[in-house]
C-alpha positions in Angstrom: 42.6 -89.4 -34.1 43.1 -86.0 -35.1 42.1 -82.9 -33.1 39.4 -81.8 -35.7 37.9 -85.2 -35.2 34.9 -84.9 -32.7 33.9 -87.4 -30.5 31.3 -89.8 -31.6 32.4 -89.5 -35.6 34.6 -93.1 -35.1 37.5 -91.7 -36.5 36.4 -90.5 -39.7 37.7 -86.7 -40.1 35.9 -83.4 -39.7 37.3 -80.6 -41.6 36.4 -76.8 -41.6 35.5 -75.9 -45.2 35.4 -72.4 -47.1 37.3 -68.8 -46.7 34.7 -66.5 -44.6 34.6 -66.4 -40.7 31.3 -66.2 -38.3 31.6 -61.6 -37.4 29.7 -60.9 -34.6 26.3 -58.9 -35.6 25.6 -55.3 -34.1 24.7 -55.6 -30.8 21.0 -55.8 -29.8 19.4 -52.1 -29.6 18.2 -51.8 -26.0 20.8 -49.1 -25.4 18.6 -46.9 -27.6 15.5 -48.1 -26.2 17.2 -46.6 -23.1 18.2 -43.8 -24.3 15.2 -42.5 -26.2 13.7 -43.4 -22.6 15.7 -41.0 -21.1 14.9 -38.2 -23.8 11.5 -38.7 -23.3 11.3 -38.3 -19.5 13.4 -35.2 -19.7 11.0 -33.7 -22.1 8.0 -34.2 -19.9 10.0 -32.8 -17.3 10.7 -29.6 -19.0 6.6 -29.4 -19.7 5.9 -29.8 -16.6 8.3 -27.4 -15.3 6.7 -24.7 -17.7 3.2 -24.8 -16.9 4.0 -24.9 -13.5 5.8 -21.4 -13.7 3.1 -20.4 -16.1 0.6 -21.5 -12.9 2.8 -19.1 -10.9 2.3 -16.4 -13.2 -1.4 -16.2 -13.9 -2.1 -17.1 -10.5 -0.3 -14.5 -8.9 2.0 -16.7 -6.9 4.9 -14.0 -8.2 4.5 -11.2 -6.5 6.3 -11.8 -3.4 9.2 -12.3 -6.0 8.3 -8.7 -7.4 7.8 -7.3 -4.0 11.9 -8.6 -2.9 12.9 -7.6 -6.1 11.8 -3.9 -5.1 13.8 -4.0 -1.7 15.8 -1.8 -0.4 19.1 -3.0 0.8 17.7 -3.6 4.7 15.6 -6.2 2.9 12.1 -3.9 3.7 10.0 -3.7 0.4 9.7 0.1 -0.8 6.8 2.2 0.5 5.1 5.4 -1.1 5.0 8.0 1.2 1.8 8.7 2.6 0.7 12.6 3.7 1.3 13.7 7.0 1.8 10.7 9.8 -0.8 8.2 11.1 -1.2 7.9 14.3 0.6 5.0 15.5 2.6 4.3 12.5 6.7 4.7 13.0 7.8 8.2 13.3 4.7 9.6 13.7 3.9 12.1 16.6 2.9 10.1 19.7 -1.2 10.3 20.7 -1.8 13.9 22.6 0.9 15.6 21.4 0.7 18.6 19.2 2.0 17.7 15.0 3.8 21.0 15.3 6.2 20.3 18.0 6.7 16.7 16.3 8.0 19.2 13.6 4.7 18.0 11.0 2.5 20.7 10.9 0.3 18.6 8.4 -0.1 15.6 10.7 -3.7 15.4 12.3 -3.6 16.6 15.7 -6.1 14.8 18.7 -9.0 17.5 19.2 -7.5 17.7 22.9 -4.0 19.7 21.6 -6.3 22.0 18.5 -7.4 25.4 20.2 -9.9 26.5 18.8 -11.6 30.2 18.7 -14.8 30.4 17.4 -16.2 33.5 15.9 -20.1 34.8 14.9 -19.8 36.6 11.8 -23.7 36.5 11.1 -26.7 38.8 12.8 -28.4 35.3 14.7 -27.5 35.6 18.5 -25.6 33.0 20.4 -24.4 30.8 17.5 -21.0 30.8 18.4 -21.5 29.7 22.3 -23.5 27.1 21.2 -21.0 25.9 18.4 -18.3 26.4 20.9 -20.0 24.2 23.2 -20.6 21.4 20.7 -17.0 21.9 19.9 -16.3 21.4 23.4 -18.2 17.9 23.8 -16.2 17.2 20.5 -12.9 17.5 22.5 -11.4 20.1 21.3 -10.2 23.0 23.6 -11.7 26.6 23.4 -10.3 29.8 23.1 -11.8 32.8 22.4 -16.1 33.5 21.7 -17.4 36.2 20.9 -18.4 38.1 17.6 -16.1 38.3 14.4 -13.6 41.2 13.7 -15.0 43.7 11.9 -12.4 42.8 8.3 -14.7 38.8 8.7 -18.3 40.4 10.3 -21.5 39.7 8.1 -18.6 39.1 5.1 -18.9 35.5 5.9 -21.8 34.0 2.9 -20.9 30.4 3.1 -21.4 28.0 6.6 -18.2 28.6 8.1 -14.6 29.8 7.1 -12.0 28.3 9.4 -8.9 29.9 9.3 -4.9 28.5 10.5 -1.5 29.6 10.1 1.0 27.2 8.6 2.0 25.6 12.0 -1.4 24.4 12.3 -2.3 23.2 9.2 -3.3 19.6 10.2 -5.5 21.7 12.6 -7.2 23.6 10.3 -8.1 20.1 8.3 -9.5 18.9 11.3 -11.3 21.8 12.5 -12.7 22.3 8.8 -14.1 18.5 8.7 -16.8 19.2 11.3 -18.8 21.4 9.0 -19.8 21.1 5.1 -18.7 23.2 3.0 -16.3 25.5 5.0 -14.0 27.7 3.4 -10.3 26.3 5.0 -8.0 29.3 4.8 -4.4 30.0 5.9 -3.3 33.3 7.7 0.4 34.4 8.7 -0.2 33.6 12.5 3.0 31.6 14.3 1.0 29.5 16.5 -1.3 26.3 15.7 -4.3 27.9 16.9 -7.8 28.1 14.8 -10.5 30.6 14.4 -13.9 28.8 13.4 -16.0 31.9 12.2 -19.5 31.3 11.7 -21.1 32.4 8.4 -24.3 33.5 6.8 -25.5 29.6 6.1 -24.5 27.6 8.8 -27.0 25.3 10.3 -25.2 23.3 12.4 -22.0 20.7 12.6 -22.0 17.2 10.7 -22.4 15.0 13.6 -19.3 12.5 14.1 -19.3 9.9 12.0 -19.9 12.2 9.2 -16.8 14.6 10.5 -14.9 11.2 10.8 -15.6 10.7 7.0 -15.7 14.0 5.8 -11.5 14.3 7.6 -11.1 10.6 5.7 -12.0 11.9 3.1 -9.6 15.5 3.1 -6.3 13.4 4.2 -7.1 10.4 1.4 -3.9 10.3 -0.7 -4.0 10.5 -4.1 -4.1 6.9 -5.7 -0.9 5.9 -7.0 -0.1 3.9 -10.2 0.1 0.2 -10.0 3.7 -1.1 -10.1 4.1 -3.6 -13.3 7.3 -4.8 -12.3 9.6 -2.1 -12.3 11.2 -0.9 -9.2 
């Protein structure tokens, strides 16, 4: 029996006929199946990772990205300076003590440290006791009462004209808040002291809330432009 005789053909001969041999085909295409799998997840990855980011943006979420991208090397976000100091704030002039020997003369002062030396300047008797007294109640310490000099007597037209040198500046703001419309002048005096003089239509002081507004009001910094991103 020959060797290209299969079982079962009793002998008779099986040959292998004609010149072409079986080729293997392509292989099946599942590995592109997996592949375009593949590229398709990754896109909706990259969609999803842009309207998250756009989320971020229109939602605000960026700014504390914008705020430590303005940091100073100490890793604390830049701050515009305000004027003067607030009390309690670092570096500024501890409660009860005088702004001018914190080396401010523009810091607000407590009514307890401001002297103050009030002045009649019109022809009604007894104004400035009485102002000095409501003064008084106010906190502030009194100096001098009496009548105006004679360069400020009767020359006085508006409700008051308080009057500091330049080491009591923040004095003179806060003395000038307790009336409307005072004239806030600055002399060449060395000490932090303040003359209240009493003029020709002064009625009487804005009681406290409205001094506590009206000061609010006079030491309001100017607003500042909005940062768009730029340090």
């Amino acid at each position: 029996m020959s060797m290209l005789t299969p079982q079962g053909l009793k002998g008779k001969q099986y040959r292998v006929t004609g010149n072409a041999y079986p080729r293997l085909g392509r292989p099946p295409k599942k590995s592109r199946k997996v592949i375009a799998a593949l590229a398709g997840l990754l896109a909706l990855a990259l969609i999803a990772l842009g309207g998250v980011q756009l989320y971020d943006i229109f939602s605000g979420r960026n700014k504390n990205t914008s705020a430590q991208a303005c940091a100073t090397p100490s890793g604390k976000a830049l701050a515009a300076p305000t004027p003067g100091a607030t009390p309690g704030a670092p570096g500024a002039p501890a409660a009860g003590t005088p702004a001018a020997a914190q080396g401010d003369p523009h810091a607000i002062p407590k009514p307890a440290t401001v002297t103050v030396n009030v002045y009649n300047a019109t022809t009604k008797a007894g104004l400035a006791g009485r102002t000095a007294e409501e003064l008084k109640k106010r906190g502030f310490t009194i100096g001098k009462v009496g009548n105006a000099p004679a360069e400020l007597d009767k020359k006085v037209p508006g409700p008051a004209q308080v009057i500091a040198g330049p080491a009591g500046a923040g004095a003179g703001t806060l003395v000038g808040s307790q009336i409307a419309g005072a004239a806030v002048t600055a002399d060449a005096r060395t000490d932090a002291t303040v003359d209240f003089v009493i003029g020709d239509s002064y009625n009487a002081l804005l009681d406290e809330n409205q001094a506590a507004a009206a000061l609010a009001l006079a030491v309001k910094p100017s607003p500042t432009p909005t940062a768009t991103g730029s340090c």
